[in-house]
VMD Tcl script that draws the C-alpha trace (Angstrom):
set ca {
  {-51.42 -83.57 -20.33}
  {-50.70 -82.38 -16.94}
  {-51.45 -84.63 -14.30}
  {-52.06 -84.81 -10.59}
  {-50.53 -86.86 -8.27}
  {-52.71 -89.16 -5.48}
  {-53.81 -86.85 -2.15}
  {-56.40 -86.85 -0.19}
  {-58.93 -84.11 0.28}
  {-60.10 -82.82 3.65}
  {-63.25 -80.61 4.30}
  {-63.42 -79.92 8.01}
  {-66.51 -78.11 8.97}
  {-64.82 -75.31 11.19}
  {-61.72 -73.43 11.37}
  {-60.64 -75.47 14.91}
  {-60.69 -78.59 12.99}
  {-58.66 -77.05 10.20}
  {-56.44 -76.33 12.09}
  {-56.05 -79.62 14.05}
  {-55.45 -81.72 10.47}
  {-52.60 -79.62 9.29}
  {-51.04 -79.33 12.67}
  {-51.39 -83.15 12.48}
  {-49.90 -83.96 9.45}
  {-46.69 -81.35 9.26}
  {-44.97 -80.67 6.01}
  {-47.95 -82.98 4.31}
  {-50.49 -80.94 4.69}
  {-51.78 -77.48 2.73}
  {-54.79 -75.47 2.72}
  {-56.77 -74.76 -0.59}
  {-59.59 -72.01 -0.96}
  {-59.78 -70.94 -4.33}
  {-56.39 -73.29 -5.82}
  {-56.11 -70.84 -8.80}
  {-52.51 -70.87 -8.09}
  {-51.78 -74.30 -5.81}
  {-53.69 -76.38 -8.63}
  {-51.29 -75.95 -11.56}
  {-48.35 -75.52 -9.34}
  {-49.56 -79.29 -8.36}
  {-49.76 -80.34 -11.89}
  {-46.20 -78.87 -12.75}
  {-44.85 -80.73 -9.60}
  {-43.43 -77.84 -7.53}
  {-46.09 -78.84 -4.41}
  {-46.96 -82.29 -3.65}
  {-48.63 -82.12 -0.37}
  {-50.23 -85.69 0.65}
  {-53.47 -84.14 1.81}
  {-55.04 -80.77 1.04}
  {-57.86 -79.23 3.59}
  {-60.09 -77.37 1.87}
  {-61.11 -73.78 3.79}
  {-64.13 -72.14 1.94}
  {-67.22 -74.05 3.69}
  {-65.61 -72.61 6.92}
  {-68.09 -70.14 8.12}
  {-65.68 -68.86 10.61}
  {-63.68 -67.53 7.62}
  {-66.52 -65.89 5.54}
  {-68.23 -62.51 5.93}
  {-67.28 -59.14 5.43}
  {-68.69 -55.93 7.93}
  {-67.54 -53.03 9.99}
  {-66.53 -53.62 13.86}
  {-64.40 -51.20 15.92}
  {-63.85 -48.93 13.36}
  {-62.83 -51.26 11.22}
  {-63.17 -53.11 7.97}
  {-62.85 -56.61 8.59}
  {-62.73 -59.38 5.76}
  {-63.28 -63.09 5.91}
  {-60.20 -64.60 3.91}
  {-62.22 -66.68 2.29}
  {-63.91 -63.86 0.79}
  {-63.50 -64.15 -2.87}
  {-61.71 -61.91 -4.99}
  {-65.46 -60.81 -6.88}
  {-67.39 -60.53 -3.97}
  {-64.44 -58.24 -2.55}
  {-64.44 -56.04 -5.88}
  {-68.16 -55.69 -5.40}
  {-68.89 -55.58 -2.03}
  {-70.80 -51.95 -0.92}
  {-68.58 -51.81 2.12}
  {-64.94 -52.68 0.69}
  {-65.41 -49.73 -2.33}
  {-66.69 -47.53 0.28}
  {-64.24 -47.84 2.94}
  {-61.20 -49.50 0.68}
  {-61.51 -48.08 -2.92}
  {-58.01 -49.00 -3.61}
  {-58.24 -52.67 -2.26}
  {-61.60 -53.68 -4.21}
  {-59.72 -52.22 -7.99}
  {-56.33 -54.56 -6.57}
  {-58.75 -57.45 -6.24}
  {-60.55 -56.31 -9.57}
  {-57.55 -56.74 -11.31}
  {-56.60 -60.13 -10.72}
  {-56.42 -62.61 -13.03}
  {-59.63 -62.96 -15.75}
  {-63.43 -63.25 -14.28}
  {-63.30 -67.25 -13.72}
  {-60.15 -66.96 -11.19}
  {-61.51 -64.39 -9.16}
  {-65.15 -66.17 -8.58}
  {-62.35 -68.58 -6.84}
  {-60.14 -66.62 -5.63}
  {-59.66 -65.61 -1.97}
  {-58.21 -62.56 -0.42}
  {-56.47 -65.29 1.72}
  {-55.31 -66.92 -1.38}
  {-54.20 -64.00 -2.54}
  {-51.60 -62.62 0.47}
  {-50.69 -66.52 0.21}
  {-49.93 -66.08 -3.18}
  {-46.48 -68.36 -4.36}
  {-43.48 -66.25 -5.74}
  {-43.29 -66.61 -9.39}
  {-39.95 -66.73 -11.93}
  {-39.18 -67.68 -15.31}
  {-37.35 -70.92 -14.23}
  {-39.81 -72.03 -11.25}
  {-43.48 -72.00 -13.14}
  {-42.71 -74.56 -15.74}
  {-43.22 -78.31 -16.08}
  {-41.20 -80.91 -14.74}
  {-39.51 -81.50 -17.76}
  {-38.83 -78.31 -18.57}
  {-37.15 -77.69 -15.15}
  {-35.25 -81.36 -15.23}
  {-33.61 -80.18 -18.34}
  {-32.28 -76.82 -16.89}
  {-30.74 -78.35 -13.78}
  {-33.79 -77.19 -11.26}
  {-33.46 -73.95 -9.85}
  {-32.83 -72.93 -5.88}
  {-36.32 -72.67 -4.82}
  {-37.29 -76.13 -5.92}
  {-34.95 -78.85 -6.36}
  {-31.74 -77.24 -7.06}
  {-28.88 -75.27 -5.23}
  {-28.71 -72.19 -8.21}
  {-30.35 -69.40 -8.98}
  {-30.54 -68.78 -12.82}
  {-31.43 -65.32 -12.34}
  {-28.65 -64.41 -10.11}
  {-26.24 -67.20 -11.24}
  {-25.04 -67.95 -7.73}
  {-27.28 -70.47 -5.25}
  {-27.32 -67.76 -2.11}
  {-31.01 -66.08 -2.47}
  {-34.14 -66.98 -4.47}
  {-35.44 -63.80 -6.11}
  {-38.75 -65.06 -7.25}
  {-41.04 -62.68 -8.02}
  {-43.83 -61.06 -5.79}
  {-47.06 -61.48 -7.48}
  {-50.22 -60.89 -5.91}
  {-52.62 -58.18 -6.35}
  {-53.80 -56.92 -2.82}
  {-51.23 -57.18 -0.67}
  {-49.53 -53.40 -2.14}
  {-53.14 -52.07 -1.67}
  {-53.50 -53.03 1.90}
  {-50.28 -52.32 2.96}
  {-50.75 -48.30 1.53}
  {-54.09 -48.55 3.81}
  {-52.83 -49.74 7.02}
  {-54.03 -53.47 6.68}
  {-53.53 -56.11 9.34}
  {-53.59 -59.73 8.87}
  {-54.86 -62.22 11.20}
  {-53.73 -65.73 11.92}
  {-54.55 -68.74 13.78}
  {-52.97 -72.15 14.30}
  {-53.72 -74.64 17.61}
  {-51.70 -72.72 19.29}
  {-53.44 -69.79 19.25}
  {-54.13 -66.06 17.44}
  {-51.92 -63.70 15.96}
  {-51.96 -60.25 14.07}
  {-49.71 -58.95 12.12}
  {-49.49 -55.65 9.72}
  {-49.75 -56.82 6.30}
  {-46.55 -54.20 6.06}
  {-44.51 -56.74 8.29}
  {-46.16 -59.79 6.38}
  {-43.59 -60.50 3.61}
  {-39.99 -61.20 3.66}
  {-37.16 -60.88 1.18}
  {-37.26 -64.15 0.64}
  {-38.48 -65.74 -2.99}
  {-38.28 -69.54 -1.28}
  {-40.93 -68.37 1.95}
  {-41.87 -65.03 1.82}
  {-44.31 -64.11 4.58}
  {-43.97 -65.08 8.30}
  {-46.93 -67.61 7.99}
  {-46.12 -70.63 9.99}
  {-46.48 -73.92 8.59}
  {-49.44 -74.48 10.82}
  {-51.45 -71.03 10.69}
  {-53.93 -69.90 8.55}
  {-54.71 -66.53 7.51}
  {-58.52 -65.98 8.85}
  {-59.23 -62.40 8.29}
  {-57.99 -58.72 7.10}
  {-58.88 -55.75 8.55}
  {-58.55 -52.18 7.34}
  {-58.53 -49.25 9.39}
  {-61.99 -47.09 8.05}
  {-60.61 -44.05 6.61}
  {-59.58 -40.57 7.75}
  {-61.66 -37.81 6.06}
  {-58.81 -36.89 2.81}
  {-58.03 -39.67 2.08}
  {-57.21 -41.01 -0.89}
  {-56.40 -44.34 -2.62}
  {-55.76 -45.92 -5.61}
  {-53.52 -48.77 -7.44}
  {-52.47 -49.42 -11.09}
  {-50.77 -52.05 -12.50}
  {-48.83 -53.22 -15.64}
  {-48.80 -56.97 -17.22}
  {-48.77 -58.05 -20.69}
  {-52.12 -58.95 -21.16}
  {-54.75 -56.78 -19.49}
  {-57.45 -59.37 -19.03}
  {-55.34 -61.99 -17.37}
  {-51.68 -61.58 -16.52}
  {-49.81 -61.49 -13.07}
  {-48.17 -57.96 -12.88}
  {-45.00 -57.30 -14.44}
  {-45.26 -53.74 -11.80}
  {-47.66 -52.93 -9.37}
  {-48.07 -49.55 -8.03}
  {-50.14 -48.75 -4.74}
  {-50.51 -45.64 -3.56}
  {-52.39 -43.41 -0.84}
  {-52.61 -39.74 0.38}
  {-54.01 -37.85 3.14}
  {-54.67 -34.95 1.89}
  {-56.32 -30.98 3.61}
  {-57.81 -30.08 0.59}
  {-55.78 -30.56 -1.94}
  {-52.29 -30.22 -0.19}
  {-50.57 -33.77 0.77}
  {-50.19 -34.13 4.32}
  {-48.88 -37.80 4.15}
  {-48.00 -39.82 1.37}
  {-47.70 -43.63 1.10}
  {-46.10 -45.58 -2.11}
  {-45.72 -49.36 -2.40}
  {-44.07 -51.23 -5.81}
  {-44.71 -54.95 -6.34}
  {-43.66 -57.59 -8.50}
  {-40.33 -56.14 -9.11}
  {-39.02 -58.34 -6.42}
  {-39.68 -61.42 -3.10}
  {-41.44 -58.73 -1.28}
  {-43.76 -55.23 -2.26}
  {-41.83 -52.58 -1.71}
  {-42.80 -49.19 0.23}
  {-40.97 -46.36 -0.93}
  {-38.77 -44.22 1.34}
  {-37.94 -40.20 2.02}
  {-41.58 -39.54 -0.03}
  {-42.42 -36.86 3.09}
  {-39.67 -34.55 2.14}
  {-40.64 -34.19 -1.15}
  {-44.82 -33.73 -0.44}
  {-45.41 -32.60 2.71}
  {-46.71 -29.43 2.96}
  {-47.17 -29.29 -0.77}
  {-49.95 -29.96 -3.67}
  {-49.74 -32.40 -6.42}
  {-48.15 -30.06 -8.92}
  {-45.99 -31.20 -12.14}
  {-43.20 -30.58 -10.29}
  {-43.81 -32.54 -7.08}
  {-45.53 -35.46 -9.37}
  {-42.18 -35.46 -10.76}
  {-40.03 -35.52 -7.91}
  {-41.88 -38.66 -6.45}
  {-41.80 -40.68 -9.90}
  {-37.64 -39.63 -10.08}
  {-37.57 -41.30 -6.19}
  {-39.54 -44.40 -7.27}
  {-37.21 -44.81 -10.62}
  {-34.05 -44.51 -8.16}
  {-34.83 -46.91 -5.70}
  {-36.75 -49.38 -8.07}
  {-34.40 -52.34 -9.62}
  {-35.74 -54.94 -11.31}
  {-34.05 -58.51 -12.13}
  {-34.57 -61.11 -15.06}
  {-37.06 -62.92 -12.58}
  {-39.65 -62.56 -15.42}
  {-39.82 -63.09 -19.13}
  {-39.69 -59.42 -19.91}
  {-37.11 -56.76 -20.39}
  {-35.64 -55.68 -16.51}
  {-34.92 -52.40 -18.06}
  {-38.01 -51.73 -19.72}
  {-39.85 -52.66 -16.68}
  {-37.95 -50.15 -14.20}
  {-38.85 -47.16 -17.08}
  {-42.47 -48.27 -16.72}
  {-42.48 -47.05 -12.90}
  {-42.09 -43.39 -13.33}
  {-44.86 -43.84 -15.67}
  {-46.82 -45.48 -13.59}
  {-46.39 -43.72 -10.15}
  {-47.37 -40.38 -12.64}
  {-50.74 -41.93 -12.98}
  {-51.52 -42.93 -9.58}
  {-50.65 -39.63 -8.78}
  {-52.90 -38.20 -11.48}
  {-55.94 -39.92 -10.07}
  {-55.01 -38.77 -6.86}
  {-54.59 -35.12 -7.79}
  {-57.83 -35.72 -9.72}
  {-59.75 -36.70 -6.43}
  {-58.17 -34.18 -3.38}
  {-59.13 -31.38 -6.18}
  {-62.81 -32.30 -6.64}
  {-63.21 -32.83 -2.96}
  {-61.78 -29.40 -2.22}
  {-64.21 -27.91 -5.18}
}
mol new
graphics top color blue
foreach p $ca { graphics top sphere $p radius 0.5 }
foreach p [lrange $ca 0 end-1] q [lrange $ca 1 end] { graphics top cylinder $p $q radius 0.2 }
display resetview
């Protein structure tokens, strides 16, 4: 049986005393909403945090409405209510089938859309036990100076998991943060790093407190897909988002982003000289999927076949396409 270690659990009342514990107790302090992932990355020993404040009574961070043209999202909004929600499949189709996705039913009635842009990296040789990770030596991002996916100890290449964060980033989402010392926004776009050890520009004293999503331009179109192993519960072994503005039905802008092949999603590049101007044909479908296949290169960060993976992408970016094409032609009928 996996155990927890001894902590003590904080539930401050408002966001400003949130804020105050963690900034008071640095390094020994983390924020749980949902813990679907912090929980059994407790019990395997990779976090060990001496206190944990707990964010979903917070009222500050709760609620989800339209205000300056905009969607905005409490991040304490669970994952459910966020697949559900009249508003977020109105204005963010895309977003509420990311957040649909996740996990099985019983993680996303606790799981947060804060949670989820928070999301931990994930490898092969970091999600294990103790024991299990003793025996190999440790790895780079926890405990060790090697990583056994790159063999060398200069870069951690963990994985990029999470659901959402391609979706938003396709529909021009911003993220908002607070610590003590104030507010911050950032585009979700400019959230995440290439780095599998820390891989957004949180600080260690902010929490995320809402998302907001520009309401969308008349053509537009969104959707995501996604691969894993087991369709009612695995993390993504390739995540596709895409979105289109469309006249009709010929592409005016085009915007692809591919996740969990590496530390950060990836937007694809040089996607305008292939579709602007033009429809969805066969041809252009096939142009986009060759780009995606060329600049998509995944590594052994995940306990499935690198090269089977990066032939799933064409496949994939075909079908996002497809529903795309499917929509921009029944709204010009």
């Amino acid at each position: 049986m996996l155990r927890l270690h001894s902590y003590a659990y904080e539930r401050p009342e408002s966001l400003e005393e949130a804020l105050r514990i963690i900034a008071a107790n640095p390094g020994s302090a983390m924020p749980i909403a949902g813990g679907t992932d912090l929980m059994p990355n407790m019990k395997h020993q990779l976090f060990t945090p001496k206190r944990l404040v707990a964010l979903r009574q917070i009222p500050e961070l709760h609620g989800i409405h339209v205000e300056n043209n905009e969607l905005v999202i409490g991040a304490a909004e669970t994952l459910t209510t966020l697949s559900r929600h009249p508003l977020v499949r109105k204005h963010a189709p895309s977003l509420a089938r990311a957040a649909g996705l996740v996990a099985g039913p019983q993680l996303r009635n606790m799981g947060t859309i804060g949670g989820n842009l928070c999301l931990d990296t994930r490898c092969t040789y970091y999600n294990q036990t103790y024991f299990w990770r003793e025996a190999l030596g440790f790895c780079l991002k926890k405990d060790g100076d090697v990583c056994h996916v790159t063999k060398v100890g200069k870069k951690c290449v963990a994985a990029h998991s999470a659901d959402t964060p391609p979706a938003l980033m396709t529909i021009g989402g911003v993220v908002d943060l607070a610590s003590v010392e104030g507010e911050r926004s950032l585009p979700v776009s400019e959230f995440f790093v290439a780095d599998g050890m820390e891989n957004t520009l949180r600080g260690w004293n902010e929490l995320v407190t809402r998302v907001r999503v520009p309401l969308p331009k008349p053509g537009t179109r969104a959707t995501y897909v996604k691969l894993r192993q087991r369709a009612s519960i695995d993390f993504p072994l390739l995540s596709i988002a895409v979105a289109g503005d469309f006249e009709g039905d010929v592409v005016q802008d085009l915007r692809i982003v591919v996740s969990a092949l590496g530390s950060r999603p990836r937007q694809l590049s040089g996607l305008e000289k292939i579709v602007a101007g033009q429809r969805l044909t066969d041809e252009v479908v096939d142009a986009v999927a060759e780009r995606a296949f060329a600049q998509c290169h995944p590594l052994e960060n995940i306990i499935v076949d690198p090269e089977w993976r990066r032939a799933m992408v064409p496949v994939y970016v075909k079908r996002a396409l497809a529903e795309l094409r499917g929509a921009s032609q029944e709204a010009a009928a």
